[in-house]
N, C-alpha and C positions, 0 to 999 in steps of 0.2 A: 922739517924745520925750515920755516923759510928763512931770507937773509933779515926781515927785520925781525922776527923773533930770536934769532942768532944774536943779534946785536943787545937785543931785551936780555937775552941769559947772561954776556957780557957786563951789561951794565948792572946785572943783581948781581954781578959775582965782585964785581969790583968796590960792589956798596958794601958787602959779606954777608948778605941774607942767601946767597947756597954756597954748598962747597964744592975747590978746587975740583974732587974726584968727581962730583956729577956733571961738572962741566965738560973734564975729561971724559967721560962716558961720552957725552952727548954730541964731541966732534970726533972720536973715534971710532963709531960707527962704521963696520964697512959700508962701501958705495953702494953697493948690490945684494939681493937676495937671488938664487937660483933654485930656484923650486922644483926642478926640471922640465916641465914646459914653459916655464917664464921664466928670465933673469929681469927681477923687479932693480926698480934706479930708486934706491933710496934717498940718494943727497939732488934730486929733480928740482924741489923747493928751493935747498939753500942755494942752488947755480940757477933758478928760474925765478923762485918767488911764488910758484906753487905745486904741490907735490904731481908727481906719473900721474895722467887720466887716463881709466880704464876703458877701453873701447873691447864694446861688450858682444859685437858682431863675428862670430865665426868660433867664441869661445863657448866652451859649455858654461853652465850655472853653477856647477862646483868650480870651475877654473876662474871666472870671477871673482865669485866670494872669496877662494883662497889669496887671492890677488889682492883683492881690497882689503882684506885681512891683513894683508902683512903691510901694506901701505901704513893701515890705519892705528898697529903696534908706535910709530913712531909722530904722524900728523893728527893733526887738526881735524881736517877733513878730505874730502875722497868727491871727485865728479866721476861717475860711469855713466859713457854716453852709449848709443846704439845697443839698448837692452831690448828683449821680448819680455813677455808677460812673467815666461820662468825664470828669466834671471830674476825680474823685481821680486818675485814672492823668496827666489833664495835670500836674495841681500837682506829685506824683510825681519826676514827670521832670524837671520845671521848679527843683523845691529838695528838696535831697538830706535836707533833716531833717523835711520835709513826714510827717506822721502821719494817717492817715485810721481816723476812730474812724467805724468803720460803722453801729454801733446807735444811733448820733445823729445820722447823717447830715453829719458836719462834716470837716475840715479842720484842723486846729493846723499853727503853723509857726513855730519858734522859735532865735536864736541863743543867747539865755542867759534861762532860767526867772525868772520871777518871785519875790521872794521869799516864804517864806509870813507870813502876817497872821497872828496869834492868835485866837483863836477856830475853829470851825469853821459851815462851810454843810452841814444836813442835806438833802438831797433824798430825799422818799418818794414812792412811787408805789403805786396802787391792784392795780394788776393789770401780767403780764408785757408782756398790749399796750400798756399805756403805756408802756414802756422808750423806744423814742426821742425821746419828749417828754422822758421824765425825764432820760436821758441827753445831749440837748441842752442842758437846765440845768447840769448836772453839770460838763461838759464846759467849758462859758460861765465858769462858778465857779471852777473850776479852774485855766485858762489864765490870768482873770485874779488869780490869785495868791493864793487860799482854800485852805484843806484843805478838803474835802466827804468828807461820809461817805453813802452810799449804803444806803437802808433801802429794798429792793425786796417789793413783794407783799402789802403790809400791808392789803388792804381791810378794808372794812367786815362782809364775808361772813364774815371770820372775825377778829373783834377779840383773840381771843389772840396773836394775830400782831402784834398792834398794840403789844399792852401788855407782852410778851416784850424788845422794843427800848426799854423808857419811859425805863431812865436816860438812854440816848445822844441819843435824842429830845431830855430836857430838859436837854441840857448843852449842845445847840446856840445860837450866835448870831441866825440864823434859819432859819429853814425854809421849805424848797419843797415844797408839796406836790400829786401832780399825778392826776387821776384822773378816766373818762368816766364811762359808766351814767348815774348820776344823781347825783354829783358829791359823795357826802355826806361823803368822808373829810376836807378840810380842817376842816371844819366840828369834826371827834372831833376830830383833835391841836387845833385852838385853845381845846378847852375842856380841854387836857393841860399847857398851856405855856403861861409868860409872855413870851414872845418874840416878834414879827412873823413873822405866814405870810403866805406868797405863796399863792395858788392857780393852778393851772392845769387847767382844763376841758382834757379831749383830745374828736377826734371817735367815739371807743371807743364803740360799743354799737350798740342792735338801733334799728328804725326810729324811733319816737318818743322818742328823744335826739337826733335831727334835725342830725345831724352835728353833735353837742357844744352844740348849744344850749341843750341839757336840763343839763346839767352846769354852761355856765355860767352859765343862771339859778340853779341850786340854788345854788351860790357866791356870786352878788350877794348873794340873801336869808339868807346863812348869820347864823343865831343867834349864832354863835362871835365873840370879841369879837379885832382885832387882824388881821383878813381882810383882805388885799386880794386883786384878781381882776386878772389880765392875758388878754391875747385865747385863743381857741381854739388848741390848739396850740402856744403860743407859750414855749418852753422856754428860747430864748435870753432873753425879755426876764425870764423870771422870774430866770434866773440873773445876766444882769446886771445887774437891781434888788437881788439878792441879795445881790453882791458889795459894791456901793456900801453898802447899811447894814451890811452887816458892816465896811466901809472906816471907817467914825463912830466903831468900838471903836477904831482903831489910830490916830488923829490925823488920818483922810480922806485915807491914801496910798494 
């Protein structure tokens, strides 16, 4: 439950379309499930605004699904990021609205969609092998209840590309921007837009980018004013930091 569905329950209850006891259920809840290899965070939503994301690397395909399972006893909906082929076909089977977006490697799993916010989250990427980074963000943004518009391919190697997309560029709320080699595209959009960039280094490139550590040093030391940098790879937290300052425009729902 997140906090503005909280608020929704509240406000049915005090019109008296449900009653006292199911309201009391529904903030009684323990915090946690302990499953024994997971202790799940059930009130994630009502203290974040949207529920535990399963991060599906290092888990089996039964430890997932049991995971998401129990998530999805009490939400809306369920993002599992970092799956293989086996998790998606467990999740699959296991919940019939289960969607597996392949080029980001995730999982969506939803009863009734988010509504959308105002504004929009741009996500750009440097090059086609950054797609799963970018579309991790994308995908993160999305689910939690953004519009995103996707601006793919735009390096630096060829800045027409760049400045082809500028109005949509600058009509965004923020932007994600995500790119390996030598990391320099964040750095051009923030001298484009006055709006918060996220960066994201990927591990994209030849030996001496050191599996994206070249990129995201270039990123720390970026010029560009309005930077910030999240870890290598890491395309969920860009889009979930994405979401939340975009969530600032609409009242932080």
């Amino acid at each position: 439950m997140t906090a503005k569905e909280a608020i929704d329950l509240l406000e049915t209850f005090r019109a008296g379309k449900v009653s006292r006891e199911k309201v009391l259920r529904a903030f009684q809840t323990a915090p946690l499930v302990d499953l024994g290899f997971a202790r799940v965070d059930t009130h994630r939503a009502l203290r974040k605004g949207f529920p535990e994301v399963v991060f599906g690397a290092g888990k089996t395909p039964l430890q997932v699904v049991q995971i998401a399972a129990k998530i999805f006893e009490r939400e809306q909906r369920i993002l599992v990021t970092r799956i293989n082929g086996e998790h998606a076909r467990a999740l699959r089977r296991r919940f019939k609205s289960a969607v597996h977006h392949q080029a980001s490697r995730c999982v969506t799993i939803e009863k009734s969609p988010l509504p959308r916010r105002p504004g929009t989250i741009a996500v750009l990427c440097a090059g086609t092998s950054d797609l799963p980074v970018a579309e991790e963000a994308a995908v993160t943004a999305d689910i939690m209840g953004n519009r995103v518009e996707r601006i793919y391919d735009v390096g630096v190697a060829g800045l027409h590309r760049l400045l082809s997309r500028l109005e949509l560029i600058q009509s965004a709320n923020v932007l994600v921007v995500v790119a390996g080699m030598e990391g320099a595209l964040p750095s051009v959009v923030a001298g484009l837009v006055s709006k918060p960039v996220i960066a994201v280094p990927t591990s994209v490139g030849y030996g001496a980018s050191f599996g994206g550590l070249a990129a995201l040093l270039g990123m720390l030391n970026s010029c560009g004013s309005g930077v910030t940098v999240v870890n290598i790879d890491n395309g969920f937290g860009a889009g979930y930091a994405a979401s939340q300052i975009n969530a600032l425009s609409s009242g932080g729902l």
